[in-house]
C-alpha positions in Angstrom: 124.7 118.8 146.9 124.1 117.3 143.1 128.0 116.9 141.4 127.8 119.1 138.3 127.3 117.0 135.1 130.3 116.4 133.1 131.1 118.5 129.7 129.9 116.7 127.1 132.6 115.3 124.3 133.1 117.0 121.7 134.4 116.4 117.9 137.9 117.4 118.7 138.1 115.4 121.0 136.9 112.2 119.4 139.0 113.1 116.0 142.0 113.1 118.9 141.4 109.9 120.3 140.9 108.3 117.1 143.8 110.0 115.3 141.9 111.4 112.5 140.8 114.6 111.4 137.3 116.3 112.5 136.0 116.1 109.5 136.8 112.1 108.8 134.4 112.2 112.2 131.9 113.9 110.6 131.6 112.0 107.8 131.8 108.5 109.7 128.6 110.3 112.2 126.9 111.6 109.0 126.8 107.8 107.4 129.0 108.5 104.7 130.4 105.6 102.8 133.9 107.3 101.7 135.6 106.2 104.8 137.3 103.3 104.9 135.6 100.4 107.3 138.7 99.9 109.7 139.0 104.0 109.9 134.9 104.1 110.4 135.1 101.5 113.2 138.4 103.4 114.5 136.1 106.5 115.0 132.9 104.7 116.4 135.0 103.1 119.1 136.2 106.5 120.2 133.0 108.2 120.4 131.5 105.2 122.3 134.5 105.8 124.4 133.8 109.3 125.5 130.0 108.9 125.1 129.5 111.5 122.4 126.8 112.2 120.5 126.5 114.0 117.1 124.8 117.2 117.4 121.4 116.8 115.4 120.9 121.1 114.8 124.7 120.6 113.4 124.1 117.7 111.4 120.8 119.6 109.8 123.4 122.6 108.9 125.9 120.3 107.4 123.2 118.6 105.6 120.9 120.8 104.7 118.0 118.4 106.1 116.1 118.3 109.5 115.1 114.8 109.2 111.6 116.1 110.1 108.5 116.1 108.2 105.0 117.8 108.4 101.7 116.7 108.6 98.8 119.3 107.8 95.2 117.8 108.4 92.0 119.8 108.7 91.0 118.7 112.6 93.4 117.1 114.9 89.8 115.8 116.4 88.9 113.8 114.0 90.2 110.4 114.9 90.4 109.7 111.1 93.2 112.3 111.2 94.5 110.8 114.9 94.8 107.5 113.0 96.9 109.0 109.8 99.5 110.7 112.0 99.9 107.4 114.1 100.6 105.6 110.8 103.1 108.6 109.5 104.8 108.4 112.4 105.1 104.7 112.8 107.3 104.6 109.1 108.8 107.5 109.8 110.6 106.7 113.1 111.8 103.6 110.9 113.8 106.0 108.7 114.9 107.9 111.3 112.5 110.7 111.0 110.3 112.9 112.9 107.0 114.4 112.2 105.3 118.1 113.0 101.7 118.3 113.0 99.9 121.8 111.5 95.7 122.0 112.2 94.1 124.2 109.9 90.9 124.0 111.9 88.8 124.0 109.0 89.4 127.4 107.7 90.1 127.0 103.8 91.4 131.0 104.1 94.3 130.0 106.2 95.3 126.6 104.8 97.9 127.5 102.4 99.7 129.6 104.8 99.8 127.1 107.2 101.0 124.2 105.0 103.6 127.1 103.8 104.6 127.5 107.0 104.7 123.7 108.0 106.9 123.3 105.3 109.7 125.8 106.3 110.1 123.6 109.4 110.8 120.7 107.9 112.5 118.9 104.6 108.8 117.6 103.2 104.9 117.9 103.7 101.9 115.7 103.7 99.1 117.9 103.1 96.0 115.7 104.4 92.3 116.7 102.7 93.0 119.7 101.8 90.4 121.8 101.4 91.2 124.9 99.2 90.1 125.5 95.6 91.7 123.6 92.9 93.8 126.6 91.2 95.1 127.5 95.3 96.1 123.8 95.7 98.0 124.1 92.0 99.6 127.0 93.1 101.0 125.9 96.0 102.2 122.5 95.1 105.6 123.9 93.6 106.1 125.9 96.4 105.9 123.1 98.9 107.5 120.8 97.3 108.7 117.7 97.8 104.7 116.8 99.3 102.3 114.2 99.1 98.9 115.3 99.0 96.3 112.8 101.1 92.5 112.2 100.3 92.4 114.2 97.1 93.4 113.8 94.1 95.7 116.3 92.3 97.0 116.7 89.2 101.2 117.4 89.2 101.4 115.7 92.6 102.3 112.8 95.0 98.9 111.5 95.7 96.9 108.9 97.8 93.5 109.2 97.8 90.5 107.5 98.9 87.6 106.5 96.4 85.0 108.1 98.4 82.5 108.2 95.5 82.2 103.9 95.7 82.3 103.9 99.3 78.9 106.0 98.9 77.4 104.0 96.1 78.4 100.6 98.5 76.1 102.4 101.3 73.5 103.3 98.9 73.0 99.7 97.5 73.1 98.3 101.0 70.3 100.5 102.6 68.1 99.7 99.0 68.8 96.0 99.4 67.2 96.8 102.7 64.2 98.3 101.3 64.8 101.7 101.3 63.9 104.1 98.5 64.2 107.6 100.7 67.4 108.6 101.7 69.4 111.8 103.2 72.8 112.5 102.6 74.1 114.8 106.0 76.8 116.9 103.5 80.2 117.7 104.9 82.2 121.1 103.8 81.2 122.2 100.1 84.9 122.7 99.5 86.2 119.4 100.7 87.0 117.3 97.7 86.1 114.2 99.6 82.6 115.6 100.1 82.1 116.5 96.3 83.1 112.5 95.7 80.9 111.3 98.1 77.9 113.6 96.0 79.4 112.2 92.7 78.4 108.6 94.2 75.9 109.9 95.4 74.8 111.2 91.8 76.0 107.3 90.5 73.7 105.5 93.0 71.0 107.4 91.4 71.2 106.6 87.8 71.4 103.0 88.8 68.4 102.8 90.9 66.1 106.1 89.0 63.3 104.9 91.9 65.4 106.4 94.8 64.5 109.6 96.2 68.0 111.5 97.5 68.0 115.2 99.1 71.1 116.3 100.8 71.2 118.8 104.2 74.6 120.6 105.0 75.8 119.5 107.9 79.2 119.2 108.9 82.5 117.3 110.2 82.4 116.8 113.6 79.7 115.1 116.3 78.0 118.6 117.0 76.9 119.3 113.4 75.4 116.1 113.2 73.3 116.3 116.9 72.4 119.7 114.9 70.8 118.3 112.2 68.8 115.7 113.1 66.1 117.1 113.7 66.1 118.9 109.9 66.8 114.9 109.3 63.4 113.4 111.2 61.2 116.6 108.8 62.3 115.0 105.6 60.7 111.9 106.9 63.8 109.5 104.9 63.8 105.8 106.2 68.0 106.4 106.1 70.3 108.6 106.8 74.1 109.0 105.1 76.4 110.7 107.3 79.2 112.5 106.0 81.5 111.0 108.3 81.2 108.4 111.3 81.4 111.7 113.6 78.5 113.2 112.3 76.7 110.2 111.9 77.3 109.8 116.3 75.7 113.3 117.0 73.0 112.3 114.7 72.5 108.8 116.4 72.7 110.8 120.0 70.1 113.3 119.2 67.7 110.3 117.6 68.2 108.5 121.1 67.1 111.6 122.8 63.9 111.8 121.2 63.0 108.0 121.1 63.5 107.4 118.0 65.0 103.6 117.0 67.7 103.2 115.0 67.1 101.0 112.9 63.6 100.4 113.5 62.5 103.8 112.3 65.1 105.1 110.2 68.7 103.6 109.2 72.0 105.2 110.1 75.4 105.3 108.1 78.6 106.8 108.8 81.9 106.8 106.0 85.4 106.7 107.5 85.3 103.6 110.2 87.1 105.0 112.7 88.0 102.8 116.0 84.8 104.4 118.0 82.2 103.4 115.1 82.1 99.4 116.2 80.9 101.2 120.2 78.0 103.5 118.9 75.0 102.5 120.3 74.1 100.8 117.9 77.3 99.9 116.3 77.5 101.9 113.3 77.1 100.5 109.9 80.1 102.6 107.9 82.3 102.6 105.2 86.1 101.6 106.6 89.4 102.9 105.3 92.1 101.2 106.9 93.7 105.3 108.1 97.2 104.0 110.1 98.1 102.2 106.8 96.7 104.9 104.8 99.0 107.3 106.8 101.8 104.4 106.4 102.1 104.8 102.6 102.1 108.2 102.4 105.1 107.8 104.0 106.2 105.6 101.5 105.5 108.2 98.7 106.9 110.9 100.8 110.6 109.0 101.3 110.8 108.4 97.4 109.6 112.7 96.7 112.5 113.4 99.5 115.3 111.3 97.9 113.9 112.1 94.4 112.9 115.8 94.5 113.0 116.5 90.8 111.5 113.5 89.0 111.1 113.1 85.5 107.4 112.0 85.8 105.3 112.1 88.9 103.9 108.5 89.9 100.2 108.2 88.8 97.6 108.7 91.9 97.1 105.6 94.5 93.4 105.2 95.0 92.0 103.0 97.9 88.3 101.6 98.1 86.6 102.2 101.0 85.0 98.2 102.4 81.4 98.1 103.8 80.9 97.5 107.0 77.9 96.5 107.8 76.5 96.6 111.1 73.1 96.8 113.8 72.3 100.6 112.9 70.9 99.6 109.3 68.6 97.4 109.1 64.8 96.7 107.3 62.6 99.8 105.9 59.7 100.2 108.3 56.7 99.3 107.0 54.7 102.1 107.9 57.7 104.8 106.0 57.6 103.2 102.7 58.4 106.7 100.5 57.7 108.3 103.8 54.3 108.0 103.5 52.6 107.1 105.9 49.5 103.6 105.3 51.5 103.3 102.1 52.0 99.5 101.1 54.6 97.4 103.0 55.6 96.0 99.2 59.1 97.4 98.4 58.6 99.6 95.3 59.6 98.4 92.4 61.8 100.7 90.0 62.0 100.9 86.2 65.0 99.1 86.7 63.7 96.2 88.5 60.6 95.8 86.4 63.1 95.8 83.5 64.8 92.8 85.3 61.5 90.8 85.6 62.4 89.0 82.7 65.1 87.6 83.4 66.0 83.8 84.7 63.3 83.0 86.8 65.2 80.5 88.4 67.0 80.7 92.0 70.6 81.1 92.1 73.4 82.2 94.1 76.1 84.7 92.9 78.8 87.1 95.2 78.6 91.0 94.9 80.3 93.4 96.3 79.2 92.3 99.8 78.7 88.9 100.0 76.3 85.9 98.9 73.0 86.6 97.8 70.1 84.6 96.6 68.6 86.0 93.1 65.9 85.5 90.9 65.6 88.2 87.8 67.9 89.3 89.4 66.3 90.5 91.9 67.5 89.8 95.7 65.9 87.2 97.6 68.3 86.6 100.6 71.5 87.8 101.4 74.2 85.1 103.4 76.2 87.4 105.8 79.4 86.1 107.0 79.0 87.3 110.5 82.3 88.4 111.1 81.2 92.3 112.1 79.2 90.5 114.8 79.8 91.7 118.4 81.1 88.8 120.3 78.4 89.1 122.9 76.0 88.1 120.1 77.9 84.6 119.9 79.2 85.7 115.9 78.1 83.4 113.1 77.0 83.4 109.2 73.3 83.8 108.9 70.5 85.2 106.2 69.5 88.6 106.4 67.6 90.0 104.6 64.8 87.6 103.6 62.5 89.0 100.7 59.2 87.5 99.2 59.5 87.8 95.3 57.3 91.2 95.7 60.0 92.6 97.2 59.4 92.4 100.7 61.1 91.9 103.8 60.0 89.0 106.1 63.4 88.8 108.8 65.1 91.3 111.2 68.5 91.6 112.5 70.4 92.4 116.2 66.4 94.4 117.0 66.4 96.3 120.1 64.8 93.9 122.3 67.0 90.6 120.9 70.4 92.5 119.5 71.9 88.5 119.2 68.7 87.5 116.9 69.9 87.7 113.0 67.5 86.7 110.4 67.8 82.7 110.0 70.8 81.4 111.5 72.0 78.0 113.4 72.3 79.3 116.9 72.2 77.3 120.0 72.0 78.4 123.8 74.4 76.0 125.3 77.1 73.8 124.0 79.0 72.4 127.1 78.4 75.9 128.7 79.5 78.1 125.5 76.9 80.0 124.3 76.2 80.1 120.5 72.9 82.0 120.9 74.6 85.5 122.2 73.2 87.7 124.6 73.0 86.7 128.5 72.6 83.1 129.6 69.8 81.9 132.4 71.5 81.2 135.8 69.3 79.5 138.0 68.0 81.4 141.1 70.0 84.9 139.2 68.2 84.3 136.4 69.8 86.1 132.8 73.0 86.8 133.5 76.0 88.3 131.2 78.6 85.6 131.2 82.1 85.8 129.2 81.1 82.7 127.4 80.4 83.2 123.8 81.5 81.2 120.9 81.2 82.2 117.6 81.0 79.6 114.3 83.9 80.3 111.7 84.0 79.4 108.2 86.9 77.5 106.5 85.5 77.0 103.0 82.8 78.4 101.0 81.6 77.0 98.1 78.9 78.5 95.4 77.0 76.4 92.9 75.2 78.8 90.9 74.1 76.0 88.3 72.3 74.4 90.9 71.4 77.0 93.1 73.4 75.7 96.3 75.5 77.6 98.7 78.1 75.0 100.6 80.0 76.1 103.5 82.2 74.1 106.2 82.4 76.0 110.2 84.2 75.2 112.6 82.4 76.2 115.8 84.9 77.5 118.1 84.2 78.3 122.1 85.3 81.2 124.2 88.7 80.0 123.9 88.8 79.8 120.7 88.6 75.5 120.9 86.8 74.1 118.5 83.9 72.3 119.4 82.0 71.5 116.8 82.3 70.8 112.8 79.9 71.7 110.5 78.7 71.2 106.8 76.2 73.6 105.6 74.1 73.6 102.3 71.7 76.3 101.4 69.4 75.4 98.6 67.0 78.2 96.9 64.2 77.6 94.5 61.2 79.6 93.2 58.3 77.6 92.9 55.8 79.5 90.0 52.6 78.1 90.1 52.6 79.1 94.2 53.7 82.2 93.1 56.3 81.6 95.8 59.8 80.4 96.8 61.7 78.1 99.2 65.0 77.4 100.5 66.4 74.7 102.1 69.0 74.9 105.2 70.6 71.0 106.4 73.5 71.4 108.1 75.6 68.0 109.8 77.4 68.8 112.9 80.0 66.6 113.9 81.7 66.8 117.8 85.3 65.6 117.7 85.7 65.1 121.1 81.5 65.0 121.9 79.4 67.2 122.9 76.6 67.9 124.7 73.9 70.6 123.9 71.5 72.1 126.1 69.0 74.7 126.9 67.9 77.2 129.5 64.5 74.9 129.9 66.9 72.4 131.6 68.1 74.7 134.5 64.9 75.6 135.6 63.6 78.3 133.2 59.9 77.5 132.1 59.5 76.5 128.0 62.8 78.4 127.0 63.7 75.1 124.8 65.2 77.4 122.8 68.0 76.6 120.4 69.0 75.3 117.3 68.3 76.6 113.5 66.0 80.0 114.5 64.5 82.7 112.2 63.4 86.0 113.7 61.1 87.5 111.8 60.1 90.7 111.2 56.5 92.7 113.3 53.9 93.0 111.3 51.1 95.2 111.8 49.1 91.3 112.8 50.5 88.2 113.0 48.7 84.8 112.8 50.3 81.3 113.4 49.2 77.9 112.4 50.7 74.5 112.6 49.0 71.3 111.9 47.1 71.4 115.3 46.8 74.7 116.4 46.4 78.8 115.6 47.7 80.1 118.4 51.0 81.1 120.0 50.3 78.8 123.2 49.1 76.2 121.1 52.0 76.6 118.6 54.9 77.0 121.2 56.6 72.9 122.0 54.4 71.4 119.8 55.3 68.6 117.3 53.9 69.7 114.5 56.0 69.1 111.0 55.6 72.8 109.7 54.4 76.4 111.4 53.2 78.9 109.3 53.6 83.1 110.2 51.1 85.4 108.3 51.5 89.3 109.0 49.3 92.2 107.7 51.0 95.2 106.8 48.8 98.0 105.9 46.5 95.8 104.1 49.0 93.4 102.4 49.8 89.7 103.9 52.9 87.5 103.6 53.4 84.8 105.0 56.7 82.8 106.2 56.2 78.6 106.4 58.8 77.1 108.3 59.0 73.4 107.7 61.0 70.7 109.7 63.4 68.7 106.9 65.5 66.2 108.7 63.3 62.7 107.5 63.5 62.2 111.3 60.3 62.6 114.0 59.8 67.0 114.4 61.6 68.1 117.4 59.1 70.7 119.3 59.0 74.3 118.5 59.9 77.3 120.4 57.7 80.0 119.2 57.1 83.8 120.1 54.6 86.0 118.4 53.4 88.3 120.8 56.5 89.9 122.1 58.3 89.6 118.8 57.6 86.9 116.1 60.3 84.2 115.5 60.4 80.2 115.8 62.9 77.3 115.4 63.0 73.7 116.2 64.3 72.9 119.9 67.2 70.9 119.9 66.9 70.7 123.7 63.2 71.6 124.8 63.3 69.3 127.8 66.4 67.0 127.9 69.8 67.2 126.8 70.9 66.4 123.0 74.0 64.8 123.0 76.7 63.7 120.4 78.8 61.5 120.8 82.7 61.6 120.0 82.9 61.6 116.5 79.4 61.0 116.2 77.1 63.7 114.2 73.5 65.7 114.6 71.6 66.1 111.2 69.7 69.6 111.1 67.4 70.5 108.7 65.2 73.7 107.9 63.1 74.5 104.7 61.9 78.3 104.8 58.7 78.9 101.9 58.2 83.0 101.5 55.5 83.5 99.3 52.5 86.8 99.4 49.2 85.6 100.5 47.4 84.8 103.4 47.4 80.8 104.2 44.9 78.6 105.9 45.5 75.7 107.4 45.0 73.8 104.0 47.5 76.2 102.5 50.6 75.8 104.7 50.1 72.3 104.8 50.2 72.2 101.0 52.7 74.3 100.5 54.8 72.6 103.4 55.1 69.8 101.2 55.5 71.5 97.8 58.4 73.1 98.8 60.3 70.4 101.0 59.8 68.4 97.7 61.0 71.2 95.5 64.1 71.2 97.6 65.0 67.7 97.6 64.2 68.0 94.0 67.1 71.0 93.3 69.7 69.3 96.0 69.7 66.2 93.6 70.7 68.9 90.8 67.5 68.1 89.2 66.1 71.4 88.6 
């Protein structure tokens, strides 16, 4: 039989032991600061003595507190919301406090009531996205007081709020540096305030680029609203889609899957929150992130100072957080064949008032840093962006890379993380084997198993950047780091961009100088038994073209073109009528290496760095590579790639002198 538990201690009791009175114990338990320190530590010693323990529903009573707040959100299954409570109740437990949760489940009717309610419960409120009308919200602010109101801003209040309206206009500029020019907007509730910010960016993103078409379809919050509308999505015939939120934008990604249709390869995808799950979609979501545990961490931080100051003189001016761009493999290029939505409409990326204003600007090439990143301009106008490669999955080996590539009409020439390569990202310096640590991504060739998934992918990191805009020169040192995070190799990068008039053209120049502290020894699947997959070193993929022609110096034909020697290889593609054409040119002063080359299943090429033997460096010794990429809008001939080949490898050298 169980002995009966022991009476717990009481006050008495302890004010006995300790020869004081009951309430000197109460104040010592309660934290006050009138007692003096050899009476306080008198009274603490008895109470560890008999094990007792301050009644918390007494200690409210005496106080007049609960030590509890309340957290009121619009959908507990949001995991935006999940992710503001965990960061509430993270600070809170730090100052001894507890936190209720209230879930209006969206009803706008029932919100004030609730948050009311919540508040009855507990000393203060955080009232997350509300959702009721303005004059509601103002009514109930005294009521509830001390609150902080989250995700909207309020007038008379405690407020942290997220600036949805850039977060949209970031997206926006993305998907048109991408080519785009047709884009839906799935809308969340009409009442939410962060929904009307979103349309206000929305409404920004379309003065600054008057070319864009925008229509917006109701939709929703949650995963099912956006599987609704996807459908209503595919009739408007848009080339990219703005979800409200990253749930909407998964429903809309798992009805597109159902019906075949490729994200991105026939329409883009965006989501706004970047919740945990966004980086798993399939593909990984391209989204606007709001850090939400710290979010939910500083409303704490307002909420402790309205708790200890509940009648303030003047209430703090609103905290407003900018959403960051994430971008990932569900945006990508405009399909050629959707330009407007129309289809056999010209695979040139319209040009806007806007940018025909800009065409006379600086014709030269030039780096600068937006919002996002790097890019390459000329008139302003974008000719190739530099992603860092840190959103990268690390099964595509991460690294920094150029994407996208445009001729100076405007159009697209690379592709990134496609469906049938999701490692292949525009132009990058990406190599299959590097003492068994794969830089290329994806699976690596096992003899007699063939491609295999192998936990053995690097990824290059950079520890200095470096823009020249004077002289048109990116610089950027890597460190390439293996699977365990050991560096391998060093590398100095220099990107060079010029436009070159009279070809009506433009080129840049990648050289890059690996050094291997320790040595290193690079190879390829061709050297464990898989036939002409050489493949490694500085690749472009490029994008499909309705045709594709290759020439090199010898040859017009993928066979012909694939481990040859030749200095340059030219790519011509037709799209609905209209060529460009992509010379890749071999810039090292040494003898061409051969190329690996693929047009029929998908159309990219670099110079093999191991087509059919090793490449080794030696310790402390260093491997000079060298790339120079000509974009310009014309069918070539034989004559013409070879002319231009040289043109713009002299053009380079010229600019990386400083002499243009």
């Amino acid at each position: 039989m169980a002995r009966p538990l022991k009476s717990a201690s009481t006050i008495g009791q302890v004010a006995t032991a300790a020869g004081v009175s009951r309430a000197t114990v109460s104040r010592v338990m309660n934290g006050r600061t009138s007692v003096a320190p050899e009476i306080a530590a008198r009274v603490h010693a008895a109470a560890d003595r008999l094990q007792y323990r301050p009644s918390n529903t007494a200690r409210s009573l005496s106080l007049g507190r609960t030590n509890t707040v309340a957290l009121v959100v619009p959908d507990l299954g949001n995991p935006m919301f999940q992710q503001i409570l965990r960061g509430v109740m993270a600070a809170a437990a730090e100052s001894g406090y507890r936190v209720l949760v209230g879930e209006t489940a969206e009803s706008v009717a029932e919100e004030a009531e609730a948050a009311l309610e919540a508040r009855l419960r507990c000393d203060a409120l955080i009232l997350a996205s509300p959702r009721m009308p303005e004059e509601e919200l103002a009514a109930l602010l005294p009521r509830a007081a001390p609150l902080v109101v989250l995700n909207r801003p309020v007038t008379g209040a405690r407020t942290l709020a997220v600036d949805y309206a850039h977060g949209m206009t970031a997206l926006v500029d993305h998907l048109v540096g991408l080519g785009h020019r047709d884009l839906a907007y799935l809308a969340g509730p009409a009442s939410a305030a962060s929904n009307q910010a979103r349309l206000r960016g929305l409404d920004e993103a379309a003065r600054r680029h008057p070319f864009l078409r925008l229509r917006t379809i109701s939709a929703g919050t949650t995963i099912e609203d956006g599987y609704r509308v996807a459908d209503e999505v595919l009739e408007t015939r848009a080339t990219g889609a703005l979800a409200f939120n990253d749930l909407v934008a998964f429903g809309l990604l798992a009805r597109l899957n159902e019906t075949g249709v490729a994200v991105p390869g026939d329409i883009s995808v965006t989501g706004f929150d970047g919740i945990e799950l966004s980086r798993y979609a399939t593909p990984s979501l391209t989204t606007a992130g709001v850090n939400q545990f710290d979010l939910g961490h500083r409303a704490w931080a307002r909420l402790v100072t309205a708790i200890e100051d509940a009648e303030p003189e003047t209430e703090p001016e609103p905290e407003m957080t900018r959403p960051e761009l994430v971008v990932r493999a569900s945006s990508g290029l405009v399909p050629p064949a959707r330009r407007l939505g129309v289809p056999g409409a010209s695979a040139v990326l319209p040009v806007g008032p806007t940018e025909t204003a800009q065409l006379a600007g600086d014709p030269r090439a030039h780096w600068r840093t937006d919002a996002v990143g790097p890019v390459l301009v000329s008139r302003d106008l974008p000719l190739a962006r530099y992603a860092g490669g840190t959103d990268m999955p690390l099964v595509h080996s991460p690294r920094p890379h150029l994407h996208p590539v445009h001729s100076l009409s405007g159009r697209a020439v690379t592709q990134v993380s496609p469906v049938d390569h999701r490692h292949h990202y525009g132009l990058s310096f990406t190599i299959a084997d590097v003492d068994g640590t794969s830089y290329w991504g994806g699976r690596t060739y096992l003899p007699a198993q063939g491609p295999t998934l192998l936990r053995n992918h690097g990824r290059q990191i950079s520890t200095g950047l470096d823009i020249d805009e004077s002289e048109a020169r990116l610089r950027e040192s890597i460190t390439w780091a293996d699977q365990h995070d050991r560096q391998q190799l060093l590398e100095e990068r220099e990107l060079t961009g010029v436009v070159i008039p009279e070809a009506e053209a433009w080129a840049l120049g990648w050289h890059s100088r690996l050094t291997a502290p320790s040595g290193a020894t690079i190879s390829s699947p061709a050297l464990r038994g898989r036939p002409g997959a050489g493949y490694g070193g500085l690749f472009c993929r490029l994008i499909s073209a309705d045709t594709t022609e290759v020439l090199t110096a010898d040859a017009a034909t993928e066979s012909g073109a694939h481990g040859s020697r030749s200095p340059w290889i030219a790519f011509s593609g037709r799209h609905d009528g209209e060529w460009t054409s992509v010379i890749l040119v071999q810039d090292t002063g040494a003898d061409p290496l051969p190329w690996f080359v693929r047009v029929a299943d998908y159309v990219g090429a670099g110079p093999a760095l191991a087509w059919d033997s090793p490449c080794v460096i030696g310790t402390g010794e260093s491997l000079a590579a060298g790339l120079v990429m000509l974009v310009v809008d014309r069918r070539l001939t034989t004559q013409d790639a070879a002319d231009f080949a040289d043109l713009a490898c002299a053009r380079v050298a010229t600019a990386r002198r400083g002499e243009l």
